[in-house]
N, C-alpha and C positions, 0 to 999 in steps of 0.2 A: 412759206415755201411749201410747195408741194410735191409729190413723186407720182410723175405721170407716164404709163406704162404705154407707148403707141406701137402699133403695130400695121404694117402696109402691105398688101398682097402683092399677086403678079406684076398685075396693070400698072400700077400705084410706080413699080419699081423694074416697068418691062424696056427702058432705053435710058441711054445715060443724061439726058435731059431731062427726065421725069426722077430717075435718083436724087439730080443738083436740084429738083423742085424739093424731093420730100427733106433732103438735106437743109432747105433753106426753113422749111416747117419745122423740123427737129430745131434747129438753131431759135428761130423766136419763141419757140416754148421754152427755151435754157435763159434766153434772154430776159424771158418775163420772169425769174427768178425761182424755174423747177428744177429737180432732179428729174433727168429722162433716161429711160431705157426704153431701147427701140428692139421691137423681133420685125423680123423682114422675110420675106419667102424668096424663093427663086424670081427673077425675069419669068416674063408668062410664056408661054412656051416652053420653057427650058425643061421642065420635068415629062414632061409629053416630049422631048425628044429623049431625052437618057432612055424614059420606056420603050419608046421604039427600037432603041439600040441593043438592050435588052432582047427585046423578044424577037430580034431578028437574029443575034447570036443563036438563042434555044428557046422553045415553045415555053417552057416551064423551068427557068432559069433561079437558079439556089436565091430564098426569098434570105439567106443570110447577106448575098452578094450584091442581090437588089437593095436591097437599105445603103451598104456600102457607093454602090453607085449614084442613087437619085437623090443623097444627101446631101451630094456636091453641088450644087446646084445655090443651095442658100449658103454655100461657101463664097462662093463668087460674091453673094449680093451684097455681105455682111463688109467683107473687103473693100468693095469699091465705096458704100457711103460713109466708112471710115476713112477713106483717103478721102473723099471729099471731104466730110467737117474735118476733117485737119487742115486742108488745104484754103479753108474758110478761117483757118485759126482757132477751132478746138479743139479740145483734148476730147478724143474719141477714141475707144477700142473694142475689138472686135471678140466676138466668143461666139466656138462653137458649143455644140449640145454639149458633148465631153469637159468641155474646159470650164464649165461650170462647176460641178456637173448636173446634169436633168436627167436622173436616174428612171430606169423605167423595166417594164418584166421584159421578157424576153421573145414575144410574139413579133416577129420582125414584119413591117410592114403596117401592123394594126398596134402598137407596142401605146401601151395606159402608160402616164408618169404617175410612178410612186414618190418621189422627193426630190425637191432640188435645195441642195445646198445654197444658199445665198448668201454665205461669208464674204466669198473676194467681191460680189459686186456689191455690196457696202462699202468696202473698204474702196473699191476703184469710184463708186458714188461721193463718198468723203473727199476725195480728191482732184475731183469738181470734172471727173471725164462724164461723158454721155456714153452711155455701151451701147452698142449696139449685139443682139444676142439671134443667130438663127433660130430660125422656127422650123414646124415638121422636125425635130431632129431630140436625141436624146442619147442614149448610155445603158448599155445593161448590165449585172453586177461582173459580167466577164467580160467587160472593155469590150465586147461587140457595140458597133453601130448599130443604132434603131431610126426608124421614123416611124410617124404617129398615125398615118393615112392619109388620103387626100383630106385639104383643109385645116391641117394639123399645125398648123402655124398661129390658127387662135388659139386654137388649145393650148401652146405655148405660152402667147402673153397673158391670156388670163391665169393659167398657172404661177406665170414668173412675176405677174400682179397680186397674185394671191401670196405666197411670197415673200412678196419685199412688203408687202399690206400696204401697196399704191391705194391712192388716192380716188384715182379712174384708170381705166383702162379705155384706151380709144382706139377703135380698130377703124382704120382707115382703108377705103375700097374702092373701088368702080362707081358705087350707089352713095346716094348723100341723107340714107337710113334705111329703115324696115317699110317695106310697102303693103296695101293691104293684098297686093296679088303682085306679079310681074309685069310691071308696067309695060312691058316690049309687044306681050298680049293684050294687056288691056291699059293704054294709053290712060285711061280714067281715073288710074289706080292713086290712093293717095297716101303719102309718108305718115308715118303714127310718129307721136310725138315722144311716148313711151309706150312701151310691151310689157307683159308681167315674162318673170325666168318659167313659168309654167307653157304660159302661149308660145314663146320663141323655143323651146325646145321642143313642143310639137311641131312646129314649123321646121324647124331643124332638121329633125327625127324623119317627117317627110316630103325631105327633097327642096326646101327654100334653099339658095346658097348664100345667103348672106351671112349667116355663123354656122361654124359647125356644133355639132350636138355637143360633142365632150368639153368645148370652151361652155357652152351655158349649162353642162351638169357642175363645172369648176368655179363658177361665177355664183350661181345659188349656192351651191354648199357653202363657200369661205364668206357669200356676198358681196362680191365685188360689183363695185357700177360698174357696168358697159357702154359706152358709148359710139355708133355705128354713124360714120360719118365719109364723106367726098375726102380722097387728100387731090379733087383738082379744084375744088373754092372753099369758103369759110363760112358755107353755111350751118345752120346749127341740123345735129341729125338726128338717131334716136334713141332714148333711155332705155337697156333692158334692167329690169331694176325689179322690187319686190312688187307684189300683186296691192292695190288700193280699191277704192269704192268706187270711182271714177271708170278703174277698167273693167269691174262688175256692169255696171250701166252698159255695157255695151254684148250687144247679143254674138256676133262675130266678128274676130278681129281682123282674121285672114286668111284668103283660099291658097294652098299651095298645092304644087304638083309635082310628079317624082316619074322621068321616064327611065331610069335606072336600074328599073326591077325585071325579071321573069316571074315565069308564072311557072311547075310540077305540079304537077297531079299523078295521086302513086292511083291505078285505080283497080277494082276489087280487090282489096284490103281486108284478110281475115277479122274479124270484128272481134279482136281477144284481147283480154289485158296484155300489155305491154309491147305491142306490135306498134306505135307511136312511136316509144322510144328506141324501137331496134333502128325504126327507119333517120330519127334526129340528131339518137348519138353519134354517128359518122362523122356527121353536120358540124355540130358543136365540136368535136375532134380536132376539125379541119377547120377550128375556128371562120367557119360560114355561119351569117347571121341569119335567123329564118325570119320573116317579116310575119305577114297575115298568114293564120291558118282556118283553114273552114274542113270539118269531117260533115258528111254525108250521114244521113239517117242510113241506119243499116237494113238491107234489105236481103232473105237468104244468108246471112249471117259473114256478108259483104258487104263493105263499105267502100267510096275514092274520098281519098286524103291530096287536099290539095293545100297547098303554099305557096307563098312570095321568097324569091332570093334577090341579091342583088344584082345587076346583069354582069359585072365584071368577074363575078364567081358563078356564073351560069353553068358553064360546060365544065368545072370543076365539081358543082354540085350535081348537075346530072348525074354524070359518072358513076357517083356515090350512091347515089339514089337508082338508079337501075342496078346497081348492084345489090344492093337491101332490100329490093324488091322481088330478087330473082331468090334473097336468102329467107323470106318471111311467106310464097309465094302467089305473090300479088300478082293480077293477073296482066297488068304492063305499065308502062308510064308516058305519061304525051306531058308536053311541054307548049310552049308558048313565050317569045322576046317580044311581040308585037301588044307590048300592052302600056298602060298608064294609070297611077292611083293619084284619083283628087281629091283631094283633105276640104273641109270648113277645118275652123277653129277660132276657139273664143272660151275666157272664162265667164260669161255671162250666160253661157248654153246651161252651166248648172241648174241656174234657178229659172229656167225657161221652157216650157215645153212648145214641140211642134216643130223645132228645127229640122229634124230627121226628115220629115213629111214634106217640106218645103224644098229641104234639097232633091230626094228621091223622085218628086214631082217634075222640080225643074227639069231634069236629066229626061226623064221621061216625055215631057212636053216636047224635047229636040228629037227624039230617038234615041238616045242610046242607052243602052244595056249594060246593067250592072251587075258586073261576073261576080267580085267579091265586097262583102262589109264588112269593118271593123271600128269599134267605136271606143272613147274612154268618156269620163267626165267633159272632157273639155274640146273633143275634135270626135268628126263621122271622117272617116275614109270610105273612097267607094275606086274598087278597079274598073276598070274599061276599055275598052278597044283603042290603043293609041292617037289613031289617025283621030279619034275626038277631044284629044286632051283641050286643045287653044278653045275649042268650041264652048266644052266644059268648063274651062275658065270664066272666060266670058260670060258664058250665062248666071252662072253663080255669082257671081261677084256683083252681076245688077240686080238678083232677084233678093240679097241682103244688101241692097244699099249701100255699099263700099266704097264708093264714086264721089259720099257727098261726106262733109266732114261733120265731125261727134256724133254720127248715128246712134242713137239711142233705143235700147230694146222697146216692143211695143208693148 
């Protein structure tokens, strides 16, 4: 017997027809003789309407009451596919974040799990129920509602797999695994068969949606398998699991894109110590995450500081930032929504040189123009002008061979 942790997103769970599917899923894995606990998200849509409701009450509506609202959401979903496996004849029940509990700090909205108790669902596991357990959702040490951010529903099963120290964790989606790009762009694109937690969290980190980052920061640390699969057939999908020699051979794994960011630029910038941090502590305050930063050689004893935020804290970070700017005095700020960052990524780039040169090239060979770089061991980011994201996909993705299967570095 095994203890298998599944987990179904929106789509997976966006009509009561597609419930009674994943219902019927849940049921043959109890049948083949597992323990199962299921995390579920919202119906698709449904969290994108509570937002809108939201933000049509108040522009900037208390981010204590927004958790409280948009929680409800995987309240619904958690209910209905426990009436159905009952109504199928199991013993299923339902838990929210609380009623675990899945304790977490108290950043509402973005809120990290620090512990989850996993006593009653042992005890309800013993007893041969199937839980079903919402995701996105949690507890903070003063009985406030939290959730965990968009996507926060892996975060959950791999947490609540971590755990109970499930067996697998299978996150069931839309896609039937990890592609080496977005198939929708580039039709040619092809499923890996395994990822290292290294590659899938920089994919993560920028902008794939197929897991969210803090589910594969929680999966490498405890080591949980992942497994990223269709819940609309039985095909097999894909292992995010430790790094091997196999995914070394390979020079890049996969291009991803992120159109989710802005672009600040603080510009003539006194060039003094600690004039970065007057400008970032706000930032970090305001729990806004800063992405890529590039300073400027200083010229006249001026420099522009420029950065990436996320676009949903755009005009929140503005804000902040022209006003640090007006207090350190810089001499203005220009911004920019209309942009795109395209990643490679690969653990093979380690021990390979010339990739940088190949992408840089590509892009170049199309036209377009590379505003910002930032690079680690294992992925190049480069920003660009939006309107060339799909182009930039495209190109990349045929000029490292991605199209054909087991590419192997030259």
């Amino acid at each position: 017997m095994a203890l298998v942790v599944q987990k179904y997103g929106g789509t997976s769970v966006g009509t009561i027809d597609r419930i009674r599917n994943v219902a019927r899923r849940v049921a043959k894995t109890y049948d083949d003789g597992n323990d199962v606990v299921v995390i579920v998200s919202a119906m698709s849509g449904e969290t994108n309407k509570l937002v809108a409701l939201a933000n049509e009450i108040c522009e900037f509506p208390s981010e204590r009451e927004y958790d409280v609202l948009v929680a409800t959401g995987e309240q619904v979903t958690i209910a209905l596919l426990a009436m159905c496996l009952q109504s199928m004849g199991y013993k299923a029940k339902s838990y929210m974040g609380h009623q675990i509990p899945i304790m977490t700090d108290s950043v509402f909205s973005k809120a990290r799990i620090e512990s989850i108790d996993d006593k009653s669902m042992r005890e309800d596991l013993k007893n041969g129920s199937i839980l079903i357990v919402a995701g996105f959702q949690g507890v903070d040490r003063e009985g406030n509602v939290t959730t965990l951010g968009r996507g926060g529903s892996d975060t959950s099963a791999v947490a609540v797999a971590a755990a109970l120290k499930a067996d697998v964790c299978e996150i069931y989606t839309d896609v039937d695994g990890v592609y080496t790009t977005d198939p929708r762009i580039v039709p040619e694109a092809s499923k890996m068969e395994k990822i290292s937690y290294e590659e899938m969290l920089e994919l993560a980190s920028l902008g794939s949606k197929v897991l969210q980052i803090r589910s594969v920061e929680f999966a490498k640390k405890y080591g949980v398998v992942v497994h990223v699969r269709s819940s609309f057939n039985d095909n097999p999908g894909t292992l995010v699991t430790k790094e091997d020699k196999d995914m070394e051979a390979v020079l890049v794994a996969g291009i991803s894109y992120n159109k989710d960011e802005a672009k600040i630029c603080v510009q003539r910038v006194p060039d003094k110590p600690g004039i970065a941090a007057q400008i970032f502590s706000p930032l970090s305050h305001a729990n806004i995450t800063v992405d890529m930063i590039i300073q400027n050689v200083s010229h006249d004893g001026f420099t522009d500081l420029t950065f990436t935020v996320p676009k949903a804290d755009f005009k929140k970070a503005l804000k902040i930032v022209e006003e640090s700017a007006k207090d350190i005095g810089a001499g203005g700020v220009a911004s920019d929504e209309s942009i795109a960052k395209v990643s490679i990524v690969g653990v093979g780039m380690r021990s390979h040189s010339g990739v940088a040169t190949k992408m840089f090239q590509t892009l170049s060979q199309e036209g377009i123009n590379i505003q910002m770089i930032s690079t680690s061991e294992i992925k190049i980011s480069c920003v660009i002008d939006a309107k060339y994201t799909e182009l930039a996909v495209r190109v990349l993705h045929e000029a490292f061979g991605l199209g054909k299967k087991d590419v192997k570095a030259e």
